[in-house]
C-alpha positions as CSV (number, residue, x, y, z in Angstrom):
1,X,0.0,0.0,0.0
2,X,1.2,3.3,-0.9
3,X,0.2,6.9,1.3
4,X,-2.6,8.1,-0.5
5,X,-1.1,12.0,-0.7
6,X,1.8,10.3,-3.0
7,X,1.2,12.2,-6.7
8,X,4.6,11.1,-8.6
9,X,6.8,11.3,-5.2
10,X,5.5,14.3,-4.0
11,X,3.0,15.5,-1.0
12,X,-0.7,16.8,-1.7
13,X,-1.4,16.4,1.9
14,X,-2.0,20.3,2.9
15,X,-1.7,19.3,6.6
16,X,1.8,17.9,5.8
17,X,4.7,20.0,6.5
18,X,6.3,18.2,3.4
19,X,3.2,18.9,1.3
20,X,4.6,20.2,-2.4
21,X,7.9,18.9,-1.8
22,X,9.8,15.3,-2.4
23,X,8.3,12.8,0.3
24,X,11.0,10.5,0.9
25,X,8.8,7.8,2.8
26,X,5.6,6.8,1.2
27,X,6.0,3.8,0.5
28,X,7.1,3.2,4.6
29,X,4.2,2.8,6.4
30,X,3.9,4.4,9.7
31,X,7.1,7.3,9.3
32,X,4.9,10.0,8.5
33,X,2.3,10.7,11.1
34,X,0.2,12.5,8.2
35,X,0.5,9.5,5.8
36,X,-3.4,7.7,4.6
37,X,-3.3,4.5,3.0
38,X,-5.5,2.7,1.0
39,X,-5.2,-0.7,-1.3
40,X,-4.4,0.3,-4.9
41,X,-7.4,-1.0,-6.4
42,X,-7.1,-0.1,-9.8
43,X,-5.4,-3.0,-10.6
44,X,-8.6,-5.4,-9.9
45,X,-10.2,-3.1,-12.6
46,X,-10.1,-4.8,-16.4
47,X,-8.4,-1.4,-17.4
48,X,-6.2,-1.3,-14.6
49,X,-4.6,-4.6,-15.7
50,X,-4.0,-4.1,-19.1
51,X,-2.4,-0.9,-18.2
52,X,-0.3,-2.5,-16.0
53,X,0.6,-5.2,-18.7
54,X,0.9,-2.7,-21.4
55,X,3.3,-0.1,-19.4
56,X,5.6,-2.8,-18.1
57,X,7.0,-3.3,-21.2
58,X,7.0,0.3,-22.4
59,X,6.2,3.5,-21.8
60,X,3.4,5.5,-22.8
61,X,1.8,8.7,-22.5
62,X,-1.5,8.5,-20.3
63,X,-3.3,9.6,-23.5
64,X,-1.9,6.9,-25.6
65,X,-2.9,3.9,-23.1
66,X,-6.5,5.2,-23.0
67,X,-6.6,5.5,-26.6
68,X,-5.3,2.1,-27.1
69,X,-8.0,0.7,-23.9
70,X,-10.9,2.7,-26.2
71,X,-10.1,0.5,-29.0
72,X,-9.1,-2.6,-27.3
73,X,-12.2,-2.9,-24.6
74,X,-14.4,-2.3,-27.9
75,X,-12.7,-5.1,-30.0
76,X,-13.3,-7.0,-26.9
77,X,-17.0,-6.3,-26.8
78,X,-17.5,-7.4,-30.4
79,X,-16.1,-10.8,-30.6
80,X,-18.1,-10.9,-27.2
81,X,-15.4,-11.6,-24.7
82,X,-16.7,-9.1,-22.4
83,X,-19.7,-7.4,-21.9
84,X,-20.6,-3.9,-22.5
C-alpha cells in the first residue's frame, strides 16, 4: 500500500509539513504521522490490468494507453469476450 497524498513522489497532503515537496517515505508505512493508506485498487479493474501489462514493457503517455483501452475494450466487446 502506498500513502494516498503520493502524486509522482511528492506531497498533496495540505496538513503535511512536506506537502509540495519530495516525500522521501511513502511507500514506509507508519514514518509520516500524516500519511493515509488505501489498497491500490485499480489494478482489480479490467483497465487497470492491461495498463499494468501494457506499461511494463514500455512507456506510454497517459493519453496513448487510454486511446489504445478505447479500441481494445471495444474489440473485446464485439467478438463478445466481455460485456458492455
Amino acid at each position: 500500500m502506498e500513502c494516498k497524498y503520493n502524486q509522482d513522489e511528492f506531497c498533496t497532503n495540505d496538513q503535511c509539513p512536506m506537502c509540495a515537496d519530495y516525500c522521501p517515505v511513502p511507500d514506509i508505512e507508519g514514518v509520516c504521522k500524516y500519511e493515509e493508506r488505501e489498497e491500490e485498487r485499480w489494478m482489480l479493474t479490467p483497465k487497470g490490468c492491461f495498463v499494468a501489462a501494457l506499461t511494463n514493457h514500455i512507456a506510454l503517455d497517459e493519453d496513448i494507453v487510454d486511446f489504445i483501452w478505447h479500441d481494445f475494450s471495444a474489440l473485446m466487446q464485439k467478438l463478445g469476450y466481455v460485456e458492455e
